[in-house]
ZAMARGU-4260 file (C-alpha; in steps of 0.2 Angstrom, whole numbers, plus 5000, padded with zeros to 4 digits):
<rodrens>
0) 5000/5000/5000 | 5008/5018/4995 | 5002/5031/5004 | 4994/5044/4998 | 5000/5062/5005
5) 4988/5073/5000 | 4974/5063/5007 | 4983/5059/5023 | 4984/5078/5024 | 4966/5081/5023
10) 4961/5067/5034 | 4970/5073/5048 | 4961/5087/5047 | 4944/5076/5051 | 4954/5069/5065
15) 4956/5055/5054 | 4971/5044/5045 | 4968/5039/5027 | 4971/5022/5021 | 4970/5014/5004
20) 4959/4999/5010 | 4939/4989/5010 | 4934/4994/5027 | 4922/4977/5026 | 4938/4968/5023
25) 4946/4972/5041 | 4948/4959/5054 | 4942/4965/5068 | 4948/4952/5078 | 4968/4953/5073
30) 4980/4954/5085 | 4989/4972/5084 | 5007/4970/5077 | 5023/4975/5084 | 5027/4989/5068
35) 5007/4994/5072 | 5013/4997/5091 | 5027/5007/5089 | 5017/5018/5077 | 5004/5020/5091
40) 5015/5025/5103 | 5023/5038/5088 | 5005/5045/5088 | 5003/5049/5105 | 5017/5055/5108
45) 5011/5068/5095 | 4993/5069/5107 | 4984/5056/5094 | 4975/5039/5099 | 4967/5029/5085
50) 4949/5019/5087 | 4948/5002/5088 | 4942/5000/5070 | 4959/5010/5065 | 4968/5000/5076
55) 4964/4983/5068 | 4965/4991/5049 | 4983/4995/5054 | 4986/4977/5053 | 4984/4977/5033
60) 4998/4992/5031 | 5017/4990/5027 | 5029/4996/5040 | 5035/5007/5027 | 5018/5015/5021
65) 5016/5016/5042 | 5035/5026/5044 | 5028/5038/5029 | 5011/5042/5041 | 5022/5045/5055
70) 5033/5057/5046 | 5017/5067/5039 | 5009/5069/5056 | 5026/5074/5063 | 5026/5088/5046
75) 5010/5095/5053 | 5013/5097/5068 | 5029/5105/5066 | 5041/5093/5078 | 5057/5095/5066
80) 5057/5116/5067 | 5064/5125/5076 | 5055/5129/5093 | 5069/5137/5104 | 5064/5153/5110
85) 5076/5170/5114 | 5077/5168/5131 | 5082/5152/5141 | 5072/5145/5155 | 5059/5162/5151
90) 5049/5156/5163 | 5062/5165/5175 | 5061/5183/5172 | 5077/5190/5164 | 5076/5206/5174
95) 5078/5218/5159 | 5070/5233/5159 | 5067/5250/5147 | 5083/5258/5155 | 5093/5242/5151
100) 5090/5247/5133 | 5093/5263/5130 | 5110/5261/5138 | 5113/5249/5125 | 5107/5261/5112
105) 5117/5275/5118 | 5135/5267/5119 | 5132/5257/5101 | 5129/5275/5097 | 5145/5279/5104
110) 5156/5264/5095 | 5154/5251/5110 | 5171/5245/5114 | 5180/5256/5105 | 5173/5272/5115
115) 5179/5262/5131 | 5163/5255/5136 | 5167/5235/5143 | 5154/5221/5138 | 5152/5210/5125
120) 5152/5210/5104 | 5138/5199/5098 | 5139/5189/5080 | 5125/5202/5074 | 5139/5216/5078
125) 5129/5223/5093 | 5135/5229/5111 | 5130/5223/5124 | 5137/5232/5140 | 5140/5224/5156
130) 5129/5224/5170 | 5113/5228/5156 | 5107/5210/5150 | 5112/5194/5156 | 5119/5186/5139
135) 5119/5169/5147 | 5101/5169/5148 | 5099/5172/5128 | 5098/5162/5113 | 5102/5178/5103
140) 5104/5196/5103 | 5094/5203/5117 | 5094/5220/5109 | 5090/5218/5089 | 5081/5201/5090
145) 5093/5190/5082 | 5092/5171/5086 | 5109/5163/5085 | 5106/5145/5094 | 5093/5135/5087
150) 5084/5117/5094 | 5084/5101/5083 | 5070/5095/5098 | 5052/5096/5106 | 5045/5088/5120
155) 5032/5075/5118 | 5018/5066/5128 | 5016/5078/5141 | 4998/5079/5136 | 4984/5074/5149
160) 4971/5071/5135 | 4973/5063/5116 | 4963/5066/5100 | 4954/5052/5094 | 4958/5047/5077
165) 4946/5038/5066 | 4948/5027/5050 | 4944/5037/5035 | 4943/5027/5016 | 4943/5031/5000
170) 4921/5032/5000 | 4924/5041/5015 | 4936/5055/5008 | 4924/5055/4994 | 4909/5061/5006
175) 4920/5075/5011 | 4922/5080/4992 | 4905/5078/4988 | 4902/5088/5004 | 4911/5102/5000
180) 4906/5105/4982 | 4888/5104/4989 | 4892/5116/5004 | 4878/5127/5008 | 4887/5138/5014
185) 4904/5148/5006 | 4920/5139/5010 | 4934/5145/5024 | 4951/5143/5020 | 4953/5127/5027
190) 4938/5118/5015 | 4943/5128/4999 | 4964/5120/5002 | 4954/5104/5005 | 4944/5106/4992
195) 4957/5113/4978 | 4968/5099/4985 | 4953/5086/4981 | 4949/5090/4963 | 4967/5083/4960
200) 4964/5070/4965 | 4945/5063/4959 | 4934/5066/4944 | 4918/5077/4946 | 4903/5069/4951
205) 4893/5070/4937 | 4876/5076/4946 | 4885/5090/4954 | 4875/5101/4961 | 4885/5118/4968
210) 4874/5132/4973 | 4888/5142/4980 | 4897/5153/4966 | 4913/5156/4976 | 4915/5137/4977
215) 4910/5136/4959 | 4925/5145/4954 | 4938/5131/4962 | 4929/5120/4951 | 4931/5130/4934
220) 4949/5134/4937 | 4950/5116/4937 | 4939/5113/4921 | 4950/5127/4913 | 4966/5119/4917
225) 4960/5103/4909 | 4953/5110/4894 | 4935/5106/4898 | 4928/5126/4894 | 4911/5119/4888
230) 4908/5111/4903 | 4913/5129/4914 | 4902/5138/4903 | 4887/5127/4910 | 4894/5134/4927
235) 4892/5153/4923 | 4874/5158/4924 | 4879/5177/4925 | 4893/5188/4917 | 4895/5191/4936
240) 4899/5175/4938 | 4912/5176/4923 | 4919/5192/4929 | 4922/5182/4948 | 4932/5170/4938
245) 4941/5182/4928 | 4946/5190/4945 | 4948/5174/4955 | 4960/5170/4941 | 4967/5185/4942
250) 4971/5189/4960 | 4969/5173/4970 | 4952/5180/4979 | 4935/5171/4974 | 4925/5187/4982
255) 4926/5203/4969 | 4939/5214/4977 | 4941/5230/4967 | 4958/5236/4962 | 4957/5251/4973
260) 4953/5241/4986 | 4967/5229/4985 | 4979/5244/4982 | 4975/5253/4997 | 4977/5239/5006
265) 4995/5237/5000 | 4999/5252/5004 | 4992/5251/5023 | 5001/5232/5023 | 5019/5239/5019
270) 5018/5255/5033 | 5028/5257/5047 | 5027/5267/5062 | 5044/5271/5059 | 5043/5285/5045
275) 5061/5277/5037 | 5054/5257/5035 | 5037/5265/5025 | 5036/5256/5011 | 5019/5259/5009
280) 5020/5269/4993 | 5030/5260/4984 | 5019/5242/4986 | 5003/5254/4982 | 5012/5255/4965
285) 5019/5240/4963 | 5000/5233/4966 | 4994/5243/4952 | 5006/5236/4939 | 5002/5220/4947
290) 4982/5220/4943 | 4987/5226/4925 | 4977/5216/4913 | 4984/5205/4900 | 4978/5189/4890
295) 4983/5180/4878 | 4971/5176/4863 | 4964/5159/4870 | 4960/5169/4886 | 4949/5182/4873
300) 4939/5169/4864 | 4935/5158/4880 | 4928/5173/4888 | 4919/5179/4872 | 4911/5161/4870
305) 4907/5160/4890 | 4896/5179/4890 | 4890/5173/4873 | 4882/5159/4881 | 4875/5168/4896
310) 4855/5162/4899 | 4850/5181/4902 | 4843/5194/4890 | 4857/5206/4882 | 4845/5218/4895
315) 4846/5208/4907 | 4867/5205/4907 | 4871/5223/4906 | 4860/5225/4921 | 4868/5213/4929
320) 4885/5220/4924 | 4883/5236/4930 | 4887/5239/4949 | 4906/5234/4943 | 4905/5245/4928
325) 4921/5252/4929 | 4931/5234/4931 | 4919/5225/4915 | 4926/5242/4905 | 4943/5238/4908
330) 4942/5221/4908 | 4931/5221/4891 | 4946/5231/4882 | 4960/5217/4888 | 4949/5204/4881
335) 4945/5212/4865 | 4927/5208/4867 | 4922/5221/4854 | 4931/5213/4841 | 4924/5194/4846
340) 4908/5203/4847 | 4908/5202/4829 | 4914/5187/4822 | 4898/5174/4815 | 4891/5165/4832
345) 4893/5178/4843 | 4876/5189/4839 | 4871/5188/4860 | 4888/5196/4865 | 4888/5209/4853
350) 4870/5213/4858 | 4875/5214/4876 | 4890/5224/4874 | 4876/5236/4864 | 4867/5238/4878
355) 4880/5238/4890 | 4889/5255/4883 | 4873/5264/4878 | 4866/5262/4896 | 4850/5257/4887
360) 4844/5248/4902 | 4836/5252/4919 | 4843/5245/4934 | 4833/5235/4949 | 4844/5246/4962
365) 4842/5262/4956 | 4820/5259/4953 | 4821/5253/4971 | 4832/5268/4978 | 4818/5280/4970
370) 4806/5270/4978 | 4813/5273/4995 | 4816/5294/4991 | 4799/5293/4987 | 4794/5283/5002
375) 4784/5273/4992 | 4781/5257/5005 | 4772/5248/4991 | 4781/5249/4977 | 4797/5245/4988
380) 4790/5229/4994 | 4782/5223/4976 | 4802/5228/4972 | 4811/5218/4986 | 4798/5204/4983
385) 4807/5201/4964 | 4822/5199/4973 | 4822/5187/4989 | 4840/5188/4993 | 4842/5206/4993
390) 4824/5208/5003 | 4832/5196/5018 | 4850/5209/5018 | 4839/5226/5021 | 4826/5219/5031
395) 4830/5225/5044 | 4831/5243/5040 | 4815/5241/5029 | 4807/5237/5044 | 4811/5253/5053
400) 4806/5263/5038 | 4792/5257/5032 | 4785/5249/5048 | 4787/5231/5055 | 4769/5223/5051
405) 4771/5228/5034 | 4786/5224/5030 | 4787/5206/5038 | 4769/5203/5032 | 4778/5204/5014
410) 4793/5196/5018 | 4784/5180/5023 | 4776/5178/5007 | 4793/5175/5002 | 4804/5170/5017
415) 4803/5149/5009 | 4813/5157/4993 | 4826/5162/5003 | 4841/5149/5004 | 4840/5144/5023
420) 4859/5154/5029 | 4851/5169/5026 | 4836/5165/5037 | 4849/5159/5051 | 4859/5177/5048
425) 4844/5185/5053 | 4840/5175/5067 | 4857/5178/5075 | 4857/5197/5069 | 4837/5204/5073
430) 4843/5206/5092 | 4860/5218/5088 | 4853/5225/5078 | 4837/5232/5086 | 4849/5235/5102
435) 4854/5255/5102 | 4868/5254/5112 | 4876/5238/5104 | 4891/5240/5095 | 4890/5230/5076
440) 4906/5225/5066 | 4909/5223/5047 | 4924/5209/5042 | 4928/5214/5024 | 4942/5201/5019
445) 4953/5214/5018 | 4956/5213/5039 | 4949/5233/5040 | 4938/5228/5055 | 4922/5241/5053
450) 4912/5247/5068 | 4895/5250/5062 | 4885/5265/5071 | 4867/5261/5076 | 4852/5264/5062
455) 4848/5283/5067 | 4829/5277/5062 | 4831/5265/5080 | 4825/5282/5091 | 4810/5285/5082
460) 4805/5265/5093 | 4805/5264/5111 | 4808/5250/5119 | 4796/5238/5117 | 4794/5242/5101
465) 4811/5236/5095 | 4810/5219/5105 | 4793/5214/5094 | 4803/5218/5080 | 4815/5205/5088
470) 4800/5193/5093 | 4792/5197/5075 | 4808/5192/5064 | 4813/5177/5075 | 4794/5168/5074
475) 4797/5169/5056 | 4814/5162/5055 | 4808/5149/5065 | 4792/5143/5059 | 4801/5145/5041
480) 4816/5132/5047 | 4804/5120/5054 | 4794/5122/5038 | 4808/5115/5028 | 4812/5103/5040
485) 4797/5095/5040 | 4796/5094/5018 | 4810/5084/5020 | 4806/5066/5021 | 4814/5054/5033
490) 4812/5036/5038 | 4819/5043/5057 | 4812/5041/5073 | 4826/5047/5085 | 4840/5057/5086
495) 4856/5059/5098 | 4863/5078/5099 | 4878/5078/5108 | 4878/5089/5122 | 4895/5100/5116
500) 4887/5103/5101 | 4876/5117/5111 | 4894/5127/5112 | 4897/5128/5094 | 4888/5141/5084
505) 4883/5137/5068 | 4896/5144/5055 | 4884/5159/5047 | 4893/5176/5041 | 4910/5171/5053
510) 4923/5162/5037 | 4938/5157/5045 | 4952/5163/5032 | 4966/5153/5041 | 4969/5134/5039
515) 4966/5122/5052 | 4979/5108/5047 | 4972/5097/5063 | 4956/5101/5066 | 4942/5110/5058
520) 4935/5116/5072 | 4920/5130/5070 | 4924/5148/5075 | 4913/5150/5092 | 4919/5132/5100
525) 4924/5133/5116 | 4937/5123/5121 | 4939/5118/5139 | 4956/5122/5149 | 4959/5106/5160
530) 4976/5114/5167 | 4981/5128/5176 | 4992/5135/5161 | 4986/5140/5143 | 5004/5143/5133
535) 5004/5152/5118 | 5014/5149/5104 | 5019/5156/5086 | 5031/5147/5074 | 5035/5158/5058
540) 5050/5157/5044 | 5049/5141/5037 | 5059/5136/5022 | 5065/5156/5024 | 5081/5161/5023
545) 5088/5167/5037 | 5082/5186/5037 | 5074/5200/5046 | 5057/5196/5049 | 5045/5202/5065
550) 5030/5193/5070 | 5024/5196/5086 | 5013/5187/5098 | 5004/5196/5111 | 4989/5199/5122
555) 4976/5207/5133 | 4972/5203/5150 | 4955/5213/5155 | 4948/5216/5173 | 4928/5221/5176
560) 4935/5238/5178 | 4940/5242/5162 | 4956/5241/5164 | 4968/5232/5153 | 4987/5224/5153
565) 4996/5218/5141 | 5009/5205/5137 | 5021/5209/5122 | 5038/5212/5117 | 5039/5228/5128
570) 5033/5221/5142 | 5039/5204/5143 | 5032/5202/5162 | 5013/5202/5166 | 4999/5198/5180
575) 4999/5180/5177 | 5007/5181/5159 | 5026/5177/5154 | 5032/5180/5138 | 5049/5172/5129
580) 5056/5187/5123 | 5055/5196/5105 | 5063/5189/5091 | 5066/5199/5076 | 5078/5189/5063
585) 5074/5173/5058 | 5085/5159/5057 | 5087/5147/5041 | 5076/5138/5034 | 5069/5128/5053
590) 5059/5145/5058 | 5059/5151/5074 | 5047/5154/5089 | 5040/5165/5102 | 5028/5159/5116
595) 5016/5168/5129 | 5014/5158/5147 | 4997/5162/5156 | 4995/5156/5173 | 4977/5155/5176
600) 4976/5155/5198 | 4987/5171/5196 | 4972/5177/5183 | 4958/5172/5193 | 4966/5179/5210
605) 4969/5197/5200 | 4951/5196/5195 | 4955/5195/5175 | 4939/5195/5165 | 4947/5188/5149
610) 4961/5187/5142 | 4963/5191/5122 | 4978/5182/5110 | 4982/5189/5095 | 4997/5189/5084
615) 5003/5204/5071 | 5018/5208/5058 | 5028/5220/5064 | 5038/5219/5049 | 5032/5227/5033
620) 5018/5216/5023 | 5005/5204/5031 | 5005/5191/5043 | 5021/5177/5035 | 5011/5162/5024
625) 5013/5149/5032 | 5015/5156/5052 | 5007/5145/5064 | 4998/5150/5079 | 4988/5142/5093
630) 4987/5138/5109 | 4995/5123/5123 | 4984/5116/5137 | 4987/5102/5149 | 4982/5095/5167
635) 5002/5088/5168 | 5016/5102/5170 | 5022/5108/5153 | 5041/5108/5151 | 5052/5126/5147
640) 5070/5120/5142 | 5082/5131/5152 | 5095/5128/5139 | 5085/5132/5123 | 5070/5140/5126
645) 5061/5125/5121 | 5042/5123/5126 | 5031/5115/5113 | 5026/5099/5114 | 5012/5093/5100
650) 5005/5083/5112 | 4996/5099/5123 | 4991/5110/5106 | 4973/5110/5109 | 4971/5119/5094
655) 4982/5127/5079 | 4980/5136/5063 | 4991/5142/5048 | 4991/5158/5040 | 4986/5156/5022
660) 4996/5161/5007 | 4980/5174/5001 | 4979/5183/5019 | 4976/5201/5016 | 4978/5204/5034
665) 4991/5211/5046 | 4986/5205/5063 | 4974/5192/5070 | 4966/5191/5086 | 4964/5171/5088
670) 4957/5165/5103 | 4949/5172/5120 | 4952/5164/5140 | 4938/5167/5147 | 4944/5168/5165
675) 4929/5161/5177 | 4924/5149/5167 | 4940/5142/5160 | 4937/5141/5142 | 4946/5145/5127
680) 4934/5153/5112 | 4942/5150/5096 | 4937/5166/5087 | 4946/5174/5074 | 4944/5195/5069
685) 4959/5202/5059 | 4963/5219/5063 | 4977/5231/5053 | 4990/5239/5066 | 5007/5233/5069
690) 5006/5232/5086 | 4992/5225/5098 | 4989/5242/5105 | 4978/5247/5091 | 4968/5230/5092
695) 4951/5238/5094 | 4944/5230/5111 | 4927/5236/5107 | 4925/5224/5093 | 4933/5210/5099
700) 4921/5212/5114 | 4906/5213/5101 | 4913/5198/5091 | 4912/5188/5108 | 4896/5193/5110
705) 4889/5191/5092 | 4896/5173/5095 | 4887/5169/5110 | 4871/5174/5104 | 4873/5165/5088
710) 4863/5148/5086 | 4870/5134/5089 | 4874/5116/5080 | 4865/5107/5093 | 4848/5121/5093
715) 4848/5119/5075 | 4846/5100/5076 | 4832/5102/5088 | 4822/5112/5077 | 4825/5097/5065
720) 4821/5086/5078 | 4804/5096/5080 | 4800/5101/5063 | 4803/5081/5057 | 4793/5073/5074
725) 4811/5066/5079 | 4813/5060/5098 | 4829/5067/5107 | 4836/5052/5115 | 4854/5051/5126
730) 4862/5036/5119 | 4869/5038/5103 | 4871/5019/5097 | 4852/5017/5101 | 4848/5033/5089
735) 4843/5031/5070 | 4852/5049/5068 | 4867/5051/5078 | 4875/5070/5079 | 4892/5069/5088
740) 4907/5078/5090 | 4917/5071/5077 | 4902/5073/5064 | 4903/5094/5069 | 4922/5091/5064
745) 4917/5093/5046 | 4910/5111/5046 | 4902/5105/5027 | 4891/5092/5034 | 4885/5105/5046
750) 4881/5115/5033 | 4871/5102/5023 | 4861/5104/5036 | 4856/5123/5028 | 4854/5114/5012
755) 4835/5113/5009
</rodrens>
């Protein structure tokens, strides 16, 4: 048996291992062998047990294909990097302080030794003066950063609890593809890598059904590179559609992400605080001659035959064309539609383009803007009706300007049109919404967090007034869910919910843009601490050359007061927080790392709230591709070497994630402790600063709370349970549908629960 990298890869990611065998050929009566032992023992040392299916399947594999498993897992987690941190033992404090510093600035100012000052040239040509740091406390340059002493080790099997692994087939990665192109929801990060990883490995299924156009594009990229363009034109229903391809193609991004959004986003990504490092300008223009557009003929005549073929009226396209009027200009003249517009066969584009440049068209938008000018509530609603989507994204508003009995009195004549995550986003949004002093965020991919201000139509309410306005819009949701839930035909009688499925919101509005390489866990689930320490870690610069590059990890202990603390490069030593000391210059290639110690007694008996981790580029650009980022937990001690720094150990990672190659953003907060309850959200809200001071609290606070309020996995199943007569039982063997953990460790199949 060979195995089979990529699929190992992905199944690791379901808490899974991937083997190339007929799961109804297993003996599940074999005798585990000594190769299948020592790989056992290999897995937990890495925090992994397998189940006893996996355990007997393991039987049927070579030793080699079993070495090759080991060595993937051991890739993933990261064991062969370099973990060794700036400071030894930095579980000791070193004592330095700002005065230490600048003392070291002034007599490198002054030409160190050669000025007469006695201490210590380091290899980066740095001074160090006696009496200022301890030098035998540090890995590297305590002043610029530098790491000079790297660890070839990490410790293992410290861990107090291991991660299940099941048995996952070829018909079971299969599910998971089929899963994904059906997703009713867009893709994060982590099921678009699986995904795009996927449709190299199997054929299309041929009753394919995607109703999600970013995930459409993944697939037409592929159809593209294999020549199959008749069969990607079935997949572009709109010229929108075509233009998100075009762009996708273009930039890497499947949303639509105008050019001078991305180019102001360079130019934010490459500023520094520091006037001299601002490179901000220069990346500006160096973006635009990026997005300069250029095909080949092939490119022109695909394109031509694609809007050619569009279902839509030449009236219709243009229509649909015209809220990214500007970009379809510019892109039509690099195509040379106009001159495929008249070859024989292309009649419907040249009709559109026609249209499209004499403005001969009326759009739905601007009928409806006049509408609401006009305070026509009638002709609003006949307008909103046409358009179900849209209708569900300014209902809200509607509401408040048009009155709610009206409005939602339409909007249920339509509500069973609207796909079934849009009726969750109102659910978990009617309450913030119709709150005045509730502080709402916007999440652009881009990472510029947006705090929205209330709707100034909220004072003309009171009260009681805006909560049945909340009442009002969740009866509808509601009755609309069960609805569907109840068309759909099942041969059922009962149904197991796992009780943790109650802590994990459904994923609604909230994409993950990082990858999860060892679980796909939802953002929202909380994760319990069973230790007194949580230790943070970040791991960044692998397969880089050795060169200056800042990431920092940091964060933000806050009291009930108000007040705040924070833990970072400049202030190494908090309440109940230790940090390993601020590496600026990465060694070669092995990467290097930095880690944050929170002692959770020493929180509790401060009276800490919560504690927020986040992680930024200090260096010019985003966060580095391929940083990684989580968090350690563990009822045993954790081990800090006192000779390297050393303090990771696979085996505690409660939960990691990677920074993608397409991450737009230049800080990420990851995670929240909350104190009392010792738990661990896994939440993620990028944010643009270099430091964490400029981490806005308020919308990390309202992200938390969004999150809280948001329905869960296990309240969505009990409206199914409801809507389809199901009885909730507490034994999941004895159940016809069983809903465990492991099942919400594919957020897809979660999803497919939307899909009705």
């Amino acid at each position: 048996m060979i195995m089979n990298k990529t699929l190992t890869k992905i199944a690791l990611r379901y808490r899974a291992i991937y083997l190339d065998i007929n799961r109804d050929e297993i003996n599940m009566k074999s005798e585990a062998t000594v190769p299948v032992l020592a790989f056992v023992k290999r897995l937990k040392e890495n925090g992994f047990c397998v189940s006893e299916e996996l355990l007997h399947a393991l039987n049927a594999v070579s030793t080699n294909t079993l070495a090759e498993i080991t060595g993937s897992i051991n890739d993933v987690m990261g064991v062969k990097l370099n973990w060794a941190s700036l400071v030894k033992g930095w579980n000791v404090p070193t004592g330095e302080t700002l005065v230490d510093r600048i003392i070291t600035c002034i007599s490198n100012y002054f030409g160190g030794e050669k000025a007469g000052f006695k201490g210590t040239t380091l290899p980066c040509g740095h001074f160090i003066p006696n009496d200022t740091f301890p030098l035998e406390r540090y890995n590297g340059c305590p002043f610029c950063g530098t790491q000079f002493e790297t660890a070839d080790f990490v410790y293992t099997g410290q861990g107090s609890k291991l991660k299940e692994l099941r048995l996952f087939t070829d018909k079971d990665m299969q599910n998971v593809f089929a899963s994904l192109l059906n997703s009713a929801t867009p893709l994060d990060a982590t099921q678009k890598n699986s995904l795009e990883l996927l449709l190299n490995e199997y054929a299309l299924p041929e009753d394919i059904n995607i109703s999600i156009k970013e995930t459409a594009m993944l697939v037409i990229k592929q159809l593209v590179a294999h020549g199959k363009d008749e069969d990607a034109s079935r997949l572009m229903k709109t010229p929108t559609d075509v233009l998100r391809y075009l762009w996708f193609e273009k930039t890497g991004y499947v949303q639509i992400i105008e050019p001078k959004t991305l180019v102001a986003n360079a130019r934010r990504l490459y500023s520094h605080i520091w006037g001299p490092l601002d490179k901000g300008a220069d990346a500006a223009e160096n973006m635009k001659q990026k997005l300069m557009l250029k095909y080949d003929r092939k490119a022109c005549l695909r394109t031509a035959k694609w809007l050619n073929a569009i279902p839509m009226s030449a009236i219709q396209a243009a229509e649909n064309m015209n809220p990214k009027r500007g970009m379809w200009v510019r892109i039509t003249r690099a195509l040379r539609l106009g001159e495929y517009s008249r070859k024989k066969g292309m009649e419907h584009l040249a009709e559109i383009l026609d249209v499209f440049y004499k403005q001969e068209y009326s759009t739905w938008q601007g009928n409806l803007d006049k509408a609401r000018l006009e305070n026509d509530a009638d002709k609003t609603l006949a307008l909103l009706k046409e358009r179900p989507g849209l209708f569900a994204r300014c209902l809200f508003a509607t509401m408040l300007r048009f009155g709610s009995d009206k409005v939602l009195a339409a909007f249920n004549e339509i509500s069973d049109k609207l796909p079934s995550r849009l009726l969750l986003s109102l659910g978990n949004a009617a309450e913030f919404y119709f709150n005045q002093g509730e502080v709402r965020i916007a999440r652009p991919i881009t990472g510029v967090v947006r705090r929205l201000e209330p709707n100034k139509l909220l004072v003309l309410y009171d009260k009681y007034a805006r909560q049945k306005m909340v009442h009002d819009v969740m009866e509808i949701y509601k009755s609309s869910m069960e609805r569907r839930f109840s068309a759909q035909k099942t041969e059922s009688n009962t149904i197991y919910i796992d009780p943790s499925l109650y802590n994990i919101p459904v994923s609604i509005g909230d994409r993950s843009t990082t990858i999860q390489d060892t679980s796909c866990a939802l953002t929202g689930t909380r994760f319990p601490v069973e230790g007194n320490a949580v230790r943070l870690f970040l791991q960044w610069g692998e397969g880089l050359h050795a060169q200056h590059l800042d990431m920092d990890l940091s964060c933000r202990i806050a009291y009930p007061d108000g007040k705040t603390e924070i833990c970072f490069y400049g202030n190494l030593t908090g309440t109940g927080a230790k940090h390993s000391g601020d590496i600026r210059t990465i060694p070669e290639m092995v990467g290097t790392a930095e880690y944050i110690e929170l002692s959770l007694p020493e929180l509790e008996k401060a009276g800490a709230k919560y504690v927020t981790f986040t992680c930024n580029a200090y260096s010019c650009g985003a966060l580095s591709p391929n940083l990684v980022v989580g968090w350690m937990d563990s009822a045993n001690p954790m081990k800090i070497s006192e000779t390297k720094g050393v303090a990771y150990d696979p085996s505690c990672v409660q939960h990691m994630v990677r920074i993608s190659e397409n991450n737009l953003s230049k800080g990420l907060v990851f995670g929240i402790l909350d104190v009392a309850k010792r738990e661990i959200i896994w939440l993620e809200m990028a944010f643009t600063s270099q430091t964490i001071h400029d981490a806005d609290n308020a919308s990390v606070e309202a992200l938390l709370r969004r999150l809280e309020e948001k329905l869960s996995v296990g309240e969505l199943l009990e409206m199914k349970a409801k809507g389809q007569n199901l009885k909730i039982i507490d034994i999941a063997d004895e159940a016809d549908e069983a809903y465990t953990y492991e099942w919400a460790l594919n957020p897809a199949d979660v999803t497919n629960l939307l899909n009705m």
